[in-house]
N, C-alpha and C positions, 0 to 999 in steps of 0.2 A: 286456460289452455290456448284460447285463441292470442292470448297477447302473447305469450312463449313462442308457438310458430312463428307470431308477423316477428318478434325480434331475431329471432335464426334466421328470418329470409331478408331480414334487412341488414342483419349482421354479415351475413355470406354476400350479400350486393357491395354494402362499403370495405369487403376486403376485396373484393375482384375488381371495382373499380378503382381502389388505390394499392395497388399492388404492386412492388419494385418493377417484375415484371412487365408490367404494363407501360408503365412509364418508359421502359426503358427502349420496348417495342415503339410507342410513340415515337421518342427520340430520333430512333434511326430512322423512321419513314419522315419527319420531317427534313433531318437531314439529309435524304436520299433524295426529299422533292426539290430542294433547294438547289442541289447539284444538277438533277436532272433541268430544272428551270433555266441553269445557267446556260447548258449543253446547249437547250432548244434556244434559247438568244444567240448565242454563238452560232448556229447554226442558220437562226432566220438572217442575220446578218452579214454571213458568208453567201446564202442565197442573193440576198437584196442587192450587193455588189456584182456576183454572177451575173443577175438579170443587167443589171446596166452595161456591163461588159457587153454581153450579148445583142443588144439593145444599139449598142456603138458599132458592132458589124454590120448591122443588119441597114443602119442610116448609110453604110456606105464609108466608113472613117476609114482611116491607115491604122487603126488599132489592131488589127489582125496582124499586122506586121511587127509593130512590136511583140502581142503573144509568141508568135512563130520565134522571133531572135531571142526573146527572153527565153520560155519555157522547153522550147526546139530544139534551139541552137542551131538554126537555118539565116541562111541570107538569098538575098537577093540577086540575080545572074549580073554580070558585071559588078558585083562589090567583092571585097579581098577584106580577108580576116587577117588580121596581125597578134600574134600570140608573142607574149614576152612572156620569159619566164620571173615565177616569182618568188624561188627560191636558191641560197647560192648553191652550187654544187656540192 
């Protein structure tokens, strides 16, 4: 009697732990951490640039003035903007 139950509870253990299911649940959380993994690098790396950006205003650069004219679209009192068009009519 005792070796019948240990085999049903070891039988019912090897099909939950190889079960399509299982596997398949596995699958996606790796492949979920992978993706997230990537985010968080992309992300630490977007930071890491930030900081140095920041880092260049702060020493006192002219890099604020680029930001401004890039990201802005502002200039400077006495500069003139020249817009050509760049499509025909």
């Amino acid at each position: 009697m005792p070796v019948l139950f240990f085999g049903m509870i070891s039988g019912a253990l090897v099909l939950h732990v190889l079960s399509p299911a299982r596997s398949a649940r596995l699958q996606m959380l790796d492949e979920d951490h992978q993706r997230i993994s990537g985010d968080v690098d992309h992300l630490r790396l977007k930071a890491e640039r930030l900081k140095a950006e920041l880092h260049s205003f702060q020493d006192g650069s002219e890099g604020w003035r680029e930001v401004a004219r890039r990201d802005l679209g502002m200039i400077a009192p006495g500069e003139v903007v020249f817009r050509f068009p760049t499509e025909k009519p």
